[in-house]
N, C-alpha and C positions, 0 to 999 in steps of 0.2 A: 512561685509555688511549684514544686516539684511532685507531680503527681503522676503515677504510674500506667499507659493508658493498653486497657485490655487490649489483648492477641485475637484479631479472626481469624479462625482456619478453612481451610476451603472445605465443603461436604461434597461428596462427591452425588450428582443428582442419582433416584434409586431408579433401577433398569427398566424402559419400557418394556411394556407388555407387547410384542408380536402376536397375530391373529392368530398362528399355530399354537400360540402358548398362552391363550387369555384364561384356560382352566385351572394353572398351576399355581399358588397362591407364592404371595413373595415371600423369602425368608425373615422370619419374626429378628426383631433385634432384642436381646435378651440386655440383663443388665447387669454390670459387673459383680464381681463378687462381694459379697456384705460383707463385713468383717465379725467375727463371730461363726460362721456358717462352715461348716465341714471344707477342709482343705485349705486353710486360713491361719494366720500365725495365731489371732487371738481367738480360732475356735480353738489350737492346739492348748493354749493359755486357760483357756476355758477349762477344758479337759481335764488338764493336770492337775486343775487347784479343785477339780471334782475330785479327782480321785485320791489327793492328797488330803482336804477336809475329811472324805470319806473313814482315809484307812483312820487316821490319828482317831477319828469316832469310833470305829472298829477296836483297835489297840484298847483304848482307852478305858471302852464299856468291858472289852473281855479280861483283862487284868483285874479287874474287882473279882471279889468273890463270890459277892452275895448277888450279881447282877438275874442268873439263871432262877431266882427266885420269886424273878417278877416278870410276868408277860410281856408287857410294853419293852420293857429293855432288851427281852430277848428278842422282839421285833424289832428295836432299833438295830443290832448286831445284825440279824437276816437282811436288812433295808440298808444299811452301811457296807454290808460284803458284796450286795448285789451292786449298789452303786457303784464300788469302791472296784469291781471286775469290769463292766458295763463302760463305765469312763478308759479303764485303762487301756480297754482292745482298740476302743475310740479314737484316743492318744496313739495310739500305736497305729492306726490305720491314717488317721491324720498327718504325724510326722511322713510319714510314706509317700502319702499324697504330695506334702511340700518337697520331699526327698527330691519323686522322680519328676515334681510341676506336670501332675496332672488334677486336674477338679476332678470334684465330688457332686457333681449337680447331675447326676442319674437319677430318674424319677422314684425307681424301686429302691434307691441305696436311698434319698431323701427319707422317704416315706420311712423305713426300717430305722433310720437316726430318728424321726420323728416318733413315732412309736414308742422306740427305747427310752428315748428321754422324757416322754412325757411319762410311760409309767411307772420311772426308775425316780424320776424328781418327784412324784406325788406319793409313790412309796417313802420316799426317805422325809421328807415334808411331815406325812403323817405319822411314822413312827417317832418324827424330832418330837411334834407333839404332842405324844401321847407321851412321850418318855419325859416331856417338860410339868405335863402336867401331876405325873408321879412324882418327881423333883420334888412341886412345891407341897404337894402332900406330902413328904416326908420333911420335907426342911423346914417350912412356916406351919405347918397343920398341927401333925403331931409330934415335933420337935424331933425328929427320932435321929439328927445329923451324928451323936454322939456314936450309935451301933451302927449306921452305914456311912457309908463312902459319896456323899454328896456331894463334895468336890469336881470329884471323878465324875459322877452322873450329870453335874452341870458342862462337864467343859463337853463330854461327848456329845449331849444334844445341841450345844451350841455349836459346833465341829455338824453333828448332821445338820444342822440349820443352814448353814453356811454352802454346805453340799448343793442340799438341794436349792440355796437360793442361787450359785453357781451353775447348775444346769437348768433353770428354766428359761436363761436367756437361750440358750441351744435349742430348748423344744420350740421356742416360740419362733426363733430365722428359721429350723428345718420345716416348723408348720406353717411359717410366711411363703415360705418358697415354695412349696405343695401349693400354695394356696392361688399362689401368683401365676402358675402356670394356667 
């Protein structure tokens, strides 16, 4: 039987402490990057298919015509453009980051991902749902599919749904790693 037998590597022991220096604490060993997390091929991944879900929700909801007639949709559009901008600086500050191979694990830049994402994913979240729940009143309630554009209205809120189920893995590694430190 041929079986494979694990690699030891040598560790190298961590520095005594000298009397002159028993106040200085050792340096923390941090741990590698999550995949998902700012500066990361599949935070970039992340990113894109935010702001991609986003705009088609955008597009989609503003090409109707009767969309501005109803609140919720017009907050799906304000919730999708904000996303839909939010992801792409994101994306663009991410590809950069892979560009020149530097991280993104600065406490102030985490926190600021963290923030965004969480209020931009709870934004779009709840406008999906407010704009799903118009849907079914118009489509099963009061039948009214024939004078709107229901079609339209389902695919955009499942486009934001999709959004923001694409960014809440982002808020949750930039609020793990706030959290970790």
């Amino acid at each position: 039987m041929n079986v494979s037998q694990g690699a030891v590597h040598p560790v190298e022991a961590p520095p005594l402490q000298t009397e002159g220096a028993a106040n200085v604490p050792l340096p923390r060993v941090r741990m590698k990057d999550i995949q998902g997390m700012p500066g990361t091929v599949s935070g970039l991944v992340l990113r894109v298919s935010q702001f991609c879900f986003a705009v088609v929700a955008l597009s989609v909801m503003a090409t109707t015509s009767d969309f501005p007639s109803v609140t919720a949709f017009c907050y799906l559009v304000a919730a999708a453009g904000l996303q839909s901008l939010w992801s792409l600086v994101l994306a663009i500050v991410d590809a950069y980051a892979l560009l020149v191979g530097r991280r993104l694990q600065n406490p102030r830049v985490v926190s600021l991902f963290a923030v965004g994402d969480g209020v931009t994913s709870t934004l779009t979240f709840a406008a999906a749902c407010a704009s799903a729940g118009i849907t079914v009143l118009l489509g099963n309630d009061l039948g009214a599919c024939g004078q709107n554009h229901c079609r339209e209205f389902e695919t955009a809120t499942a486009m934001a749904f999709l959004s923001s189920f694409a960014a809440f893995p982002s808020f949750f590694l930039n609020f793990w790693s706030l959290a970790s430190r």
